[in-house]
C-alpha positions in Angstrom: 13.3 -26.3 54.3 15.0 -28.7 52.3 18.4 -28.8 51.7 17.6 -28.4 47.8 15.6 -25.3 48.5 17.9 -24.3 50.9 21.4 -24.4 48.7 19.4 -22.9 45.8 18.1 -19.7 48.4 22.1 -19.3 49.3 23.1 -19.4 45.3 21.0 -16.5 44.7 21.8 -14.6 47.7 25.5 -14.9 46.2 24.6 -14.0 42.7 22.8 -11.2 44.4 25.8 -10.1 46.5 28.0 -10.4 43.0 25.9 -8.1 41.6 25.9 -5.8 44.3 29.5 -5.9 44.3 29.9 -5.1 40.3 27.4 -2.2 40.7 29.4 -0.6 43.5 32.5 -1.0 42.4 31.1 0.4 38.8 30.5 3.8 41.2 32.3 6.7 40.0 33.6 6.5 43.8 33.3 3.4 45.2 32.6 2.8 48.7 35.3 0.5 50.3 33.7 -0.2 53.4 30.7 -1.3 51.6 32.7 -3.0 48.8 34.7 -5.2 52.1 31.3 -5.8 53.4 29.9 -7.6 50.3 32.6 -9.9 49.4 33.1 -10.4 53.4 29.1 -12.0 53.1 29.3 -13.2 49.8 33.1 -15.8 50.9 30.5 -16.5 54.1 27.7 -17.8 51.4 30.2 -19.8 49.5 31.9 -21.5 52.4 28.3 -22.6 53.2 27.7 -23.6 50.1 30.6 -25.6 49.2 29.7 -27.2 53.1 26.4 -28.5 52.1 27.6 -29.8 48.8 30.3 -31.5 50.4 28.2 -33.2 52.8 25.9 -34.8 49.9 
């Protein structure tokens, strides 16, 4: 995989995760755990990110 297709795979995972994140949180009783979870994945997902771009 290229690193283009690969970096543009992990941006929509992380918009993905954002949106899971606003939908939960949108819950009459959101689930903390779950809410942890997410932005736990989505920081991991940006600190690759933000490795690949600074390695171009």
């Amino acid at each position: 995989m290229s690193i283009e297709k690969h970096l543009t795979a992990l941006e929509a995972k992380h918009a993905a995760l954002d949106l899971a994140l606003e939908e939960e949180s949108a819950r009459p009783l959101p689930d903390q755990t779950k809410i942890s979870e997410l932005k736990r994945q989505k920081l991991k997902i940006k600190e690759e990110i933000a490795e690949i771009k600074g390695s171009e």
